[in-house]
N, C-alpha and C positions, 0 to 999 in steps of 0.2 A: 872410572869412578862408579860406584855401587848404587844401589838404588836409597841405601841406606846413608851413603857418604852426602851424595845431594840434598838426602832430604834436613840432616844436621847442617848444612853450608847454608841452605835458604831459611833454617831457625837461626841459625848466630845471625848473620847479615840483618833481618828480620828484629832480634831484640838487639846489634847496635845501634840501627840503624832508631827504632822506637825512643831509645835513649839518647839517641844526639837528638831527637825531634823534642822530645822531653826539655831535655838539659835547653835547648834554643828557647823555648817555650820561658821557661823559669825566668832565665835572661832578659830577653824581652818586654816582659810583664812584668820586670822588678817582684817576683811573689820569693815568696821566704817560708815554706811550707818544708819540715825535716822532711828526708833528710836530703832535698833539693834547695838549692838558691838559687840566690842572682847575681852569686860573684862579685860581689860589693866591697873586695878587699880593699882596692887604694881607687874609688872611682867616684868620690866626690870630686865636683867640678872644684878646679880651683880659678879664681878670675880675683879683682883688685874687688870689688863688692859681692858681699856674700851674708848669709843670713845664719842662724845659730838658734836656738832655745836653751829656756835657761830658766830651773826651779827658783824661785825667789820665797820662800819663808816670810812673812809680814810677821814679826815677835807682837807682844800683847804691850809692849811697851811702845812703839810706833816703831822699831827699826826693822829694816830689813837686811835678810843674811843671803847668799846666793846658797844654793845647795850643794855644795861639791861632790859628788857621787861617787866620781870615779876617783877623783883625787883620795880620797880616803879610802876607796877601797877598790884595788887595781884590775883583782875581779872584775867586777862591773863596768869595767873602762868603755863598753856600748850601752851602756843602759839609758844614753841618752837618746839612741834611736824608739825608744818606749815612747817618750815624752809624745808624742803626736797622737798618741794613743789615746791618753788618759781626756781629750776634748770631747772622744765620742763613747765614754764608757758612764755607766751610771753615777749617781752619788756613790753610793756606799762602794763599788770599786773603785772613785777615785780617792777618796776617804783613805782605803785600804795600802793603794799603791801609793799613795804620798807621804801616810806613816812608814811604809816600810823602807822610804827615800828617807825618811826625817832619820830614822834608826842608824841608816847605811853611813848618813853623814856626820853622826855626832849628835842632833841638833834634838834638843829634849824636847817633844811634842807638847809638854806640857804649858811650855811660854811661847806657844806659836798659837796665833788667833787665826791663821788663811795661811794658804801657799798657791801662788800664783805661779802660770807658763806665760812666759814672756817672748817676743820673737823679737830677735835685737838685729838690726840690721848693721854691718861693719864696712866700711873702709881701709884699703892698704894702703899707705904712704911709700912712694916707693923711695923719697929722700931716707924718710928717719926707721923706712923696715919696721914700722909698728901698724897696728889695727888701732883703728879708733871706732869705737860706738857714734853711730850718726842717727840712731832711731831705735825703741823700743814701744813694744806694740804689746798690751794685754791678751793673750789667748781666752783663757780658763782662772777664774778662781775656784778654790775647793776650802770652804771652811772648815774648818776642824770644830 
């Protein structure tokens, strides 16, 4: 082996070897930084109790609408991993990102007085195979 063949064997090994270290790193640390992850494809825990968020709309009439995000628009089918976000961002960004959720869902921002995150806590019945809501908990309101 050359002096030159060596010295390319300890650069490759060297940057796989940085990139498994990398890639472990992401993993570990749940971080979501492009264009590394955490591999988060199918690895939410599943158990009989489990917890959810959930945009809820207050209309200026007293009713409240759930937001359906994804449902409406299949795009965005994770835009609910966002949701934990919007607790620690300013006014006018949560202002921003909860119009741009009201748009996504149909929901005319104009007869919405607040849009609140709710943490709903669920139960699985393992006779009738259904989830039941056993707890919801206010995060964040954001007046509009």
């Amino acid at each position: 082996m050359t002096t030159e063949q060596r010295r390319e064997a300890r650069v490759g090994r060297a940057v796989t070897w940085s990139l498994l270290a990398l890639m472990a790193v992401f993993a570990v640390g749940q971080l979501e930084l492009w264009p590394m992850t955490a591999f988060r494809l199918f690895s939410t825990t599943r158990s009989a109790d489990q917890t959810r968020l959930e945009l809820v709309a207050e209309h200026l009439d007293g009713t409240d609408e759930p937001l359906l995000v994804s449902e409406r628009n299949p795009v965005l089918v994770t835009t609910d991993r966002q949701f934990p976000d919007l607790v620690g961002e300013s006014e006018e960004v949560q202002r921003d990102l909860v119009l741009a959720w009201l748009s996504v869902s149909g929901v005319d921002p104009v007869s919405v007085g607040s849009v609140r995150l709710d943490r709903i806590a669920r139960a699985y019945d393992v006779d009738t195979h259904t989830w039941t809501d056993v707890g919801r908990t206010t995060i964040v309101v954001v007046d509009l």
